[in-house]
PyMOL commands that place a pseudoatom at each C-alpha (Angstrom):
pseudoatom trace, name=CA, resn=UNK, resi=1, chain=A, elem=C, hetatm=0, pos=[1.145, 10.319, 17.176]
pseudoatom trace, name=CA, resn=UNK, resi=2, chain=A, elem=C, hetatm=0, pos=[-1.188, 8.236, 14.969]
pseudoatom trace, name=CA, resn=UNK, resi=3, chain=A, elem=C, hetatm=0, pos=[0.798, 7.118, 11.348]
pseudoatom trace, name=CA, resn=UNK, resi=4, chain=A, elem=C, hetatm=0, pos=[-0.923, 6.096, 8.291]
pseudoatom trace, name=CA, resn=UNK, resi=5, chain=A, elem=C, hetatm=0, pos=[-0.824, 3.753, 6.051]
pseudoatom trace, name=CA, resn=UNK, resi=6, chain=A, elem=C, hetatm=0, pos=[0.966, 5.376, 3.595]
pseudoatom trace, name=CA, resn=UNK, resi=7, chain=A, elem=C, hetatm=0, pos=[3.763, 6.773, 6.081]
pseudoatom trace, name=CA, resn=UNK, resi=8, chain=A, elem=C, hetatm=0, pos=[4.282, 3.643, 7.266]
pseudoatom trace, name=CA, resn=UNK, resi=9, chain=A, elem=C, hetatm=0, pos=[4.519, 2.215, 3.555]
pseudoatom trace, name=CA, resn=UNK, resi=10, chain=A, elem=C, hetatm=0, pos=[6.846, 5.232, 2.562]
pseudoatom trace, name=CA, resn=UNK, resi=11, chain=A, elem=C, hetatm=0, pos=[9.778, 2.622, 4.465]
pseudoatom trace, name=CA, resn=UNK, resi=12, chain=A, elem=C, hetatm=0, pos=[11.449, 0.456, 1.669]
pseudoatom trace, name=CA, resn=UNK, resi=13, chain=A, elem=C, hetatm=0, pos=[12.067, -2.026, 4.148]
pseudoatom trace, name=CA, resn=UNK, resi=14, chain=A, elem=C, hetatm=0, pos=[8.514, -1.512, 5.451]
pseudoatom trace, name=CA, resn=UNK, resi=15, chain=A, elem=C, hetatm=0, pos=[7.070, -2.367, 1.785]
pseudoatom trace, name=CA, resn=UNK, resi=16, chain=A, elem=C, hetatm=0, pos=[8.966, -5.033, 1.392]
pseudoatom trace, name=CA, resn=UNK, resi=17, chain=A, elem=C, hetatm=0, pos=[8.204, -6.801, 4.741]
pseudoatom trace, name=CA, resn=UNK, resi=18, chain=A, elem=C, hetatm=0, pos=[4.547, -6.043, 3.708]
pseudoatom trace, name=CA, resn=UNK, resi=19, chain=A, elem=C, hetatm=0, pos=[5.048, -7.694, 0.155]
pseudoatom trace, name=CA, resn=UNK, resi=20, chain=A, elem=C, hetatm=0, pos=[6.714, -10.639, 2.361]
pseudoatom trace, name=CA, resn=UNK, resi=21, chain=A, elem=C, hetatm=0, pos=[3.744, -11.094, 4.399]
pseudoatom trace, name=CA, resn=UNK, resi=22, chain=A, elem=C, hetatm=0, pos=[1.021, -10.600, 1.697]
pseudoatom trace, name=CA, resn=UNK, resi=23, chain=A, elem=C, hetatm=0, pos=[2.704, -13.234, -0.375]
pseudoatom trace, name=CA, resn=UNK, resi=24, chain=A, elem=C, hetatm=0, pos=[4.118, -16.118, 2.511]
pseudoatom trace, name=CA, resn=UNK, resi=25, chain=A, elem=C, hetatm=0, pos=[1.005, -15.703, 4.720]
pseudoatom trace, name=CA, resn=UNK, resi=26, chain=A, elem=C, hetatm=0, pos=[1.026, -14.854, 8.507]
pseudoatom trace, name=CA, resn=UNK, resi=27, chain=A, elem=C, hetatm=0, pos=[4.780, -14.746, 9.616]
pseudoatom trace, name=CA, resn=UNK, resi=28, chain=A, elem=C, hetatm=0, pos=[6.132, -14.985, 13.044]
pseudoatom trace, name=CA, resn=UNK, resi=29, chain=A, elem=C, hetatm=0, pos=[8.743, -11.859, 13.628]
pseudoatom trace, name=CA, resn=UNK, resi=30, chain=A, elem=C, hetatm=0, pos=[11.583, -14.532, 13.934]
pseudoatom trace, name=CA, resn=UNK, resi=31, chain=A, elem=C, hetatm=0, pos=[10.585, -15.399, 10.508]
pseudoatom trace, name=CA, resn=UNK, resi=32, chain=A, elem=C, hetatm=0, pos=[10.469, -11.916, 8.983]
pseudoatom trace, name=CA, resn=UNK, resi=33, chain=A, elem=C, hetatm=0, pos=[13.684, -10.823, 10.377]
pseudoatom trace, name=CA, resn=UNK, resi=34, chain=A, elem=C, hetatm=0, pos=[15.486, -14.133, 8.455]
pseudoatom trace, name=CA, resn=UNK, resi=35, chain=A, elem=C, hetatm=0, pos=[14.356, -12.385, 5.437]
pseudoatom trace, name=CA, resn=UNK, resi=36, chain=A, elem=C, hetatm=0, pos=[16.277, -8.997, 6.155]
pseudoatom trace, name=CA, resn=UNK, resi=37, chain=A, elem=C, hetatm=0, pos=[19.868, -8.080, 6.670]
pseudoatom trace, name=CA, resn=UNK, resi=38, chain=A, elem=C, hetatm=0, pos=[19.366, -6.107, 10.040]
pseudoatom trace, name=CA, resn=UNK, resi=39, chain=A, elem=C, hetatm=0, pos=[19.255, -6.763, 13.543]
pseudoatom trace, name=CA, resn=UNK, resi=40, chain=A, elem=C, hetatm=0, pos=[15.956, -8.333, 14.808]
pseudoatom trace, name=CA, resn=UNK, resi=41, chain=A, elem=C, hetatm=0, pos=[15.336, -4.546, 17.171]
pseudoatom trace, name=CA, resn=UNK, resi=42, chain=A, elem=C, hetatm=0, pos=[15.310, -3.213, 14.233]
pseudoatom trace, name=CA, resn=UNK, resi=43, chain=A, elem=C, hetatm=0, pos=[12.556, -5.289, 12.407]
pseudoatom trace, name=CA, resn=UNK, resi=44, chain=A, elem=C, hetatm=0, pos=[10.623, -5.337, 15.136]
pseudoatom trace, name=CA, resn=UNK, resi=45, chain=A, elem=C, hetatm=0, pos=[10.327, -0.898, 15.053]
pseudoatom trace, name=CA, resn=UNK, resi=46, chain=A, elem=C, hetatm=0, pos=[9.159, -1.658, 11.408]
pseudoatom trace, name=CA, resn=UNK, resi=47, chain=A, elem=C, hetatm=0, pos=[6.491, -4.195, 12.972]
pseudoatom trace, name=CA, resn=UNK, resi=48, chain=A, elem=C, hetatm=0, pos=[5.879, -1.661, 15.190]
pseudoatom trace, name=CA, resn=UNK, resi=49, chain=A, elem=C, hetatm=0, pos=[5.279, 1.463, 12.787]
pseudoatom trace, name=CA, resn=UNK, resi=50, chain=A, elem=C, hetatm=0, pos=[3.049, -1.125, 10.140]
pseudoatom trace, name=CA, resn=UNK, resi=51, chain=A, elem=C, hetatm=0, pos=[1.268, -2.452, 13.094]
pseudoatom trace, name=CA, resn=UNK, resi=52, chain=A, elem=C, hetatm=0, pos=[0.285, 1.139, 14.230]
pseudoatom trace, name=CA, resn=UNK, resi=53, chain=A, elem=C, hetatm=0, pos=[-0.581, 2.075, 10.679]
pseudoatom trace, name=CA, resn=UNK, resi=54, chain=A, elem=C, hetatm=0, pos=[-2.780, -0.814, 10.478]
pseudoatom trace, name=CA, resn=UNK, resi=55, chain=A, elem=C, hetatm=0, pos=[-1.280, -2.166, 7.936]
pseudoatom trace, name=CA, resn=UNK, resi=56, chain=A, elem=C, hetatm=0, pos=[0.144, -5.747, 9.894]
pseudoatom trace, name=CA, resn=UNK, resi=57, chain=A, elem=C, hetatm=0, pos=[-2.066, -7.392, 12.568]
pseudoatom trace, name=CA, resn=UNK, resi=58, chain=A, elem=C, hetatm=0, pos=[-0.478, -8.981, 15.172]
pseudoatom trace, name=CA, resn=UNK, resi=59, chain=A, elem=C, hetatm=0, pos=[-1.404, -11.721, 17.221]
pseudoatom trace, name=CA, resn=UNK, resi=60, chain=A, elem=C, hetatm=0, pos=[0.023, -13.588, 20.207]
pseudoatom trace, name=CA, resn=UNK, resi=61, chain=A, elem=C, hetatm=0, pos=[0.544, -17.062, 19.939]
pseudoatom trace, name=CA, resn=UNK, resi=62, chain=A, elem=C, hetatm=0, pos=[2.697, -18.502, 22.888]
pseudoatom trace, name=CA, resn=UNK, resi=63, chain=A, elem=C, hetatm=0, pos=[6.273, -16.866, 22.785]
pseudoatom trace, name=CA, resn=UNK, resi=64, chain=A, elem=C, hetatm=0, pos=[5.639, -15.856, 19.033]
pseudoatom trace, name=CA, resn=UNK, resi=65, chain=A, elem=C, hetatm=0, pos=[4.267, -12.639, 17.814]
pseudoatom trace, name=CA, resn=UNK, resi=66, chain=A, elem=C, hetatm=0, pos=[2.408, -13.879, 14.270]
pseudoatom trace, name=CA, resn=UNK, resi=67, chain=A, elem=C, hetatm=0, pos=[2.107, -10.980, 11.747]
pseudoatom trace, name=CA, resn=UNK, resi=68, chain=A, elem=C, hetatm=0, pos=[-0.349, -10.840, 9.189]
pseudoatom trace, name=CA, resn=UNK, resi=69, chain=A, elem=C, hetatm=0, pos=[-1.944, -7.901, 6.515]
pseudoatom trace, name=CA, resn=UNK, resi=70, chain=A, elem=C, hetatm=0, pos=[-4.624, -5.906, 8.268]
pseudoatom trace, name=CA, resn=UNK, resi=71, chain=A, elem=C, hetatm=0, pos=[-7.295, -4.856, 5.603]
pseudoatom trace, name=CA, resn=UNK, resi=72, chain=A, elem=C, hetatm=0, pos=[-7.929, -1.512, 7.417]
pseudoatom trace, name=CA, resn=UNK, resi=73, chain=A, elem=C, hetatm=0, pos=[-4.755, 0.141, 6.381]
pseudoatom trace, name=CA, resn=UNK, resi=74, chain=A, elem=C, hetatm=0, pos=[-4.901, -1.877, 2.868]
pseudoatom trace, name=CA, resn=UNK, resi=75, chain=A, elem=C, hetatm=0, pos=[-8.402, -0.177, 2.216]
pseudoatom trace, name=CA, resn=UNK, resi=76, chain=A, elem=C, hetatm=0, pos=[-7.032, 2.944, 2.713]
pseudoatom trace, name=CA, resn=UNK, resi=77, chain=A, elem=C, hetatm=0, pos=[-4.660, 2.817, 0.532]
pseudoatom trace, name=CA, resn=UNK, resi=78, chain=A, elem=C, hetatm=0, pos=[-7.138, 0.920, -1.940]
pseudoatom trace, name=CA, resn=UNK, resi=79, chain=A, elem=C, hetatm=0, pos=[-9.796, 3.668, -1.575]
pseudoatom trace, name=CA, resn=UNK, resi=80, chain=A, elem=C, hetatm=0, pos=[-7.223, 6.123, -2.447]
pseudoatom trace, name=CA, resn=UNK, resi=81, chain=A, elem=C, hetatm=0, pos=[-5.846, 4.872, -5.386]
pseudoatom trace, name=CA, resn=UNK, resi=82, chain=A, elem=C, hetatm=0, pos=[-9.530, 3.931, -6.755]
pseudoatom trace, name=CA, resn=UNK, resi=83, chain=A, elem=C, hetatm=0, pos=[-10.220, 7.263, -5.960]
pseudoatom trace, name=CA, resn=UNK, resi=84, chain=A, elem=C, hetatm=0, pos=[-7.231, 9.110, -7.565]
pseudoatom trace, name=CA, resn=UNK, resi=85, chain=A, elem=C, hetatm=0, pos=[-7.601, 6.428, -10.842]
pseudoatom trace, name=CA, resn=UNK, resi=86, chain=A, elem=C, hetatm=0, pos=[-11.612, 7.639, -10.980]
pseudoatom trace, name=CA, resn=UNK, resi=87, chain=A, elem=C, hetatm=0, pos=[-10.272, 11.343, -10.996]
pseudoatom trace, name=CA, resn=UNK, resi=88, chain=A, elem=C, hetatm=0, pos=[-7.857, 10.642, -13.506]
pseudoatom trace, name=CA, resn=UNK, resi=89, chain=A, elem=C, hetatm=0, pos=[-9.830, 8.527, -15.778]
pseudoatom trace, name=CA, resn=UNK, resi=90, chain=A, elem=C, hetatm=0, pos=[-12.456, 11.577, -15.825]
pseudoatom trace, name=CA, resn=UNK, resi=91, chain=A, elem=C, hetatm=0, pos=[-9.676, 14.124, -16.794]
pseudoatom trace, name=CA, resn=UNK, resi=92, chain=A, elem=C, hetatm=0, pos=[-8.670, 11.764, -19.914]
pseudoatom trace, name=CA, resn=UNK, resi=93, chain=A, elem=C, hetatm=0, pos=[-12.024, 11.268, -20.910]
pseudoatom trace, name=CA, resn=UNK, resi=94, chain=A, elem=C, hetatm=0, pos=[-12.821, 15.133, -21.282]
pseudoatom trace, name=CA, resn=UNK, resi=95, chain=A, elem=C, hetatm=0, pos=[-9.433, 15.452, -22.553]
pseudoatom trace, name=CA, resn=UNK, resi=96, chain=A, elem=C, hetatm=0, pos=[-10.733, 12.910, -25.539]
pseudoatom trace, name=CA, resn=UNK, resi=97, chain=A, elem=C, hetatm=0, pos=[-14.104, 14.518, -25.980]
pseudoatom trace, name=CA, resn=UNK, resi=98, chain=A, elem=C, hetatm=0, pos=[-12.319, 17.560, -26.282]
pseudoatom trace, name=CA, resn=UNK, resi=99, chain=A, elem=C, hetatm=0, pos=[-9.762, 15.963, -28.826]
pseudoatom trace, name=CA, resn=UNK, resi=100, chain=A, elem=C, hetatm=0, pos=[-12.184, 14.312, -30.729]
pseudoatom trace, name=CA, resn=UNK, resi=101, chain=A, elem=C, hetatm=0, pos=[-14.486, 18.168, -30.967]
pseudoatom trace, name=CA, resn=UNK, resi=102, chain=A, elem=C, hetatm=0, pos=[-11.766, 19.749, -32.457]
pseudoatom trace, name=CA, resn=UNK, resi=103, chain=A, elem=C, hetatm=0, pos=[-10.860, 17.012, -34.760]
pseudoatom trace, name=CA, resn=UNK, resi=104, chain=A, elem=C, hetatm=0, pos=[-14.135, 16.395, -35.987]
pseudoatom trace, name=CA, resn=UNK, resi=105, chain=A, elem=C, hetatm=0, pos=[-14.553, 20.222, -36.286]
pseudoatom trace, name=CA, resn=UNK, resi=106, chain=A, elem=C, hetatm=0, pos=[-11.465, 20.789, -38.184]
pseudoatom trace, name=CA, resn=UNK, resi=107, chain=A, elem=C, hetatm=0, pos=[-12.967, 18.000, -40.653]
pseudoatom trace, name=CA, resn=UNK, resi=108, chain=A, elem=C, hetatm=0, pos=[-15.916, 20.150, -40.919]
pseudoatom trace, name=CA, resn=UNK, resi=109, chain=A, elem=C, hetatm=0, pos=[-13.919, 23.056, -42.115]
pseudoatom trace, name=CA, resn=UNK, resi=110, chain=A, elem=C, hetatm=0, pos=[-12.675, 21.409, -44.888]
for i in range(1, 110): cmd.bond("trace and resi %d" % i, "trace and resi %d" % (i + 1))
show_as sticks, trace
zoom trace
């Protein structure tokens, strides 16, 4: 079963491991868990899940397991949001033309 980004972000604990990493740097797992008030099994299924979503890269580095933000599940989530804010801004900017027709018709009329 593949998981997306946005599955995998749909965790609180996974979002906030995420915001850990994207603002400390690469972390080892020893070094995310100290940051969380569960058992270190239980961070490490997170890892797993954010890892599979391509959201964390992980790399080997002796005995450690370093964690880092993996830009493939980011831009996924980044195209997305452009994508939805593009539709959006669209939908406001015929609702203003359309605003601003009847306005300046109604001005007409007077």
């Amino acid at each position: 079963m593949s998981i997306n980004a946005f599955s995998a972000l749909s965790d609180g604990t996974r979002r906030e491991i995420v915001r850990l990493v994207a603002k400390r740097g690469a972390l080892s797992s020893t070094d995310i868990s100290q940051n969380f008030q569960m058992s270190a099994p239980a961070i490490s299924q997170h890892l797993k899940i954010l890892r599979e979503a391509k959201v964390l890269t992980m790399k080997k580095d002796a005995q450690r397991r370093i964690y880092s933000v993996d830009n493939t599940g980011m831009n996924e989530i980044q195209t997305w949001l452009s994508e939805t804010m593009d539709l959006w801004n669209n939908r406001l900017d015929r609702l203003e033309k359309y605003l601003n027709k009847i306005k300046t018709s109604k001005h007409g009329k007077k």
